[in-house]
N, C-alpha and C positions, 0 to 999 in steps of 0.2 A: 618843201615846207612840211614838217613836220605835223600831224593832226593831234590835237590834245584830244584824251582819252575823258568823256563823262566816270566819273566815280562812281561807285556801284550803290544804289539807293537800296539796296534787299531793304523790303519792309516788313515787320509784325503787325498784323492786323489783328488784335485784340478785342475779342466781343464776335469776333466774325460768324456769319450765318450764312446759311442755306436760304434765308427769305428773302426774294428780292424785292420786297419795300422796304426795304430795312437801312440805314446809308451804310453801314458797315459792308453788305452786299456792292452795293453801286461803288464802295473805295475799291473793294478788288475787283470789280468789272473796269474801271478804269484804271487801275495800276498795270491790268492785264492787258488792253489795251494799248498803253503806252509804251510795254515792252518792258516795265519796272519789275523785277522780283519781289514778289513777297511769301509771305507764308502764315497764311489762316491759322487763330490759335481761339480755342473759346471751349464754352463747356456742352456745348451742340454739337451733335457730332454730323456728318456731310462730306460731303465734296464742292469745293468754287471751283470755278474753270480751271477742274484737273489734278489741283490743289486738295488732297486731305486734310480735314482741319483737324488739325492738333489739342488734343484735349490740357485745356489749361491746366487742372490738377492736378495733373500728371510733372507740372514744370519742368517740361522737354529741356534737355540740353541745346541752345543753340548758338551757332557761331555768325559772325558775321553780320549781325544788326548796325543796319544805317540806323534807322527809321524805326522808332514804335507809335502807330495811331493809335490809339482808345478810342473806344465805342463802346466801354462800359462805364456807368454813372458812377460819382464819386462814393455812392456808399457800396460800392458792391467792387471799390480798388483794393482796400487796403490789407485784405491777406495776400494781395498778387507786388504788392510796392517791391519789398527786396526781390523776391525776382526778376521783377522787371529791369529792376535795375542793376543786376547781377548780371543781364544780360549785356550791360555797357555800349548803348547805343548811343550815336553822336546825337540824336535829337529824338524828341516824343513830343508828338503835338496831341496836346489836350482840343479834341475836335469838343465844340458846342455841345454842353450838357455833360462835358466830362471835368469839368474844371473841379481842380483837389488843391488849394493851397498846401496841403503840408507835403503831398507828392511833388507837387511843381517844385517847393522849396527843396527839399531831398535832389531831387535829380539834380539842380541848379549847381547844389552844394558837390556831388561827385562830378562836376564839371560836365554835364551831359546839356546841351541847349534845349532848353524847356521851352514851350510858344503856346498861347491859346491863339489857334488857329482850324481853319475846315481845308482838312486833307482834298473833300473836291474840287475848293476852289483855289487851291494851291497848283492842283493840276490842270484844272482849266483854265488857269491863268499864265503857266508856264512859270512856275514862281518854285514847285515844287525841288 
């Protein structure tokens, strides 16, 4: 019997910090945890568990986006929208207090699965 292979989730954590009271902190301590790839992007610069964070400004080239979480507020999205979604990820969950109707609408529109949802309890729920 053959084993079905889980799909690769790499995630963009967007907003990501060095504060660990932060939830953007606590999404990569448990992404790390769970063995999920991701890759810290913000305008902080640090290290997460090993992880360099990626200076947003910069709009790094990347490949291979499941996942983009936000953790930053709807006024402080909209110079990063086209990149964000230049990057063509299957899904972006607008976690609580990032919720952007014209983002949501945009991603929707290039076919990307939009969700207002908490990346925590996605993982702690086994949903993620």
């Amino acid at each position: 019997m053959e084993v079905e292979e889980m799909p690769d989730k790499r995630t963009l954590i967007v907003g990501a910090t060095t504060n660990p009271s932060r939830y953007a902190y606590f999404a990569a301590s448990r992404l790390d945890m769970a063995g999920i790839d991701f890759i810290p992007i913000g305008i902080k610069s640090g290290e997460l568990f090993g992880k360099k964070i990626l200076d947003l400004r910069t709009k790094p080239e990347l490949q291979d986006i499941h996942t983009i979480t936000l953790y930053i507020g709807s006024a402080n999205q909209e110079e990063w929208i086209d990149y964000l979604l230049s990057l063509k990820p299957k899904r972006i969950i607008f976690n609580p207090g990032t919720e952007n109707p014209i983002f949501f609408e945009k991603a929707k529109a290039a076919g990307i699965e939009a969700m207002h949802a908490c990346t925590l309890v996605m993982l702690s729920s086994n949903q993620y």
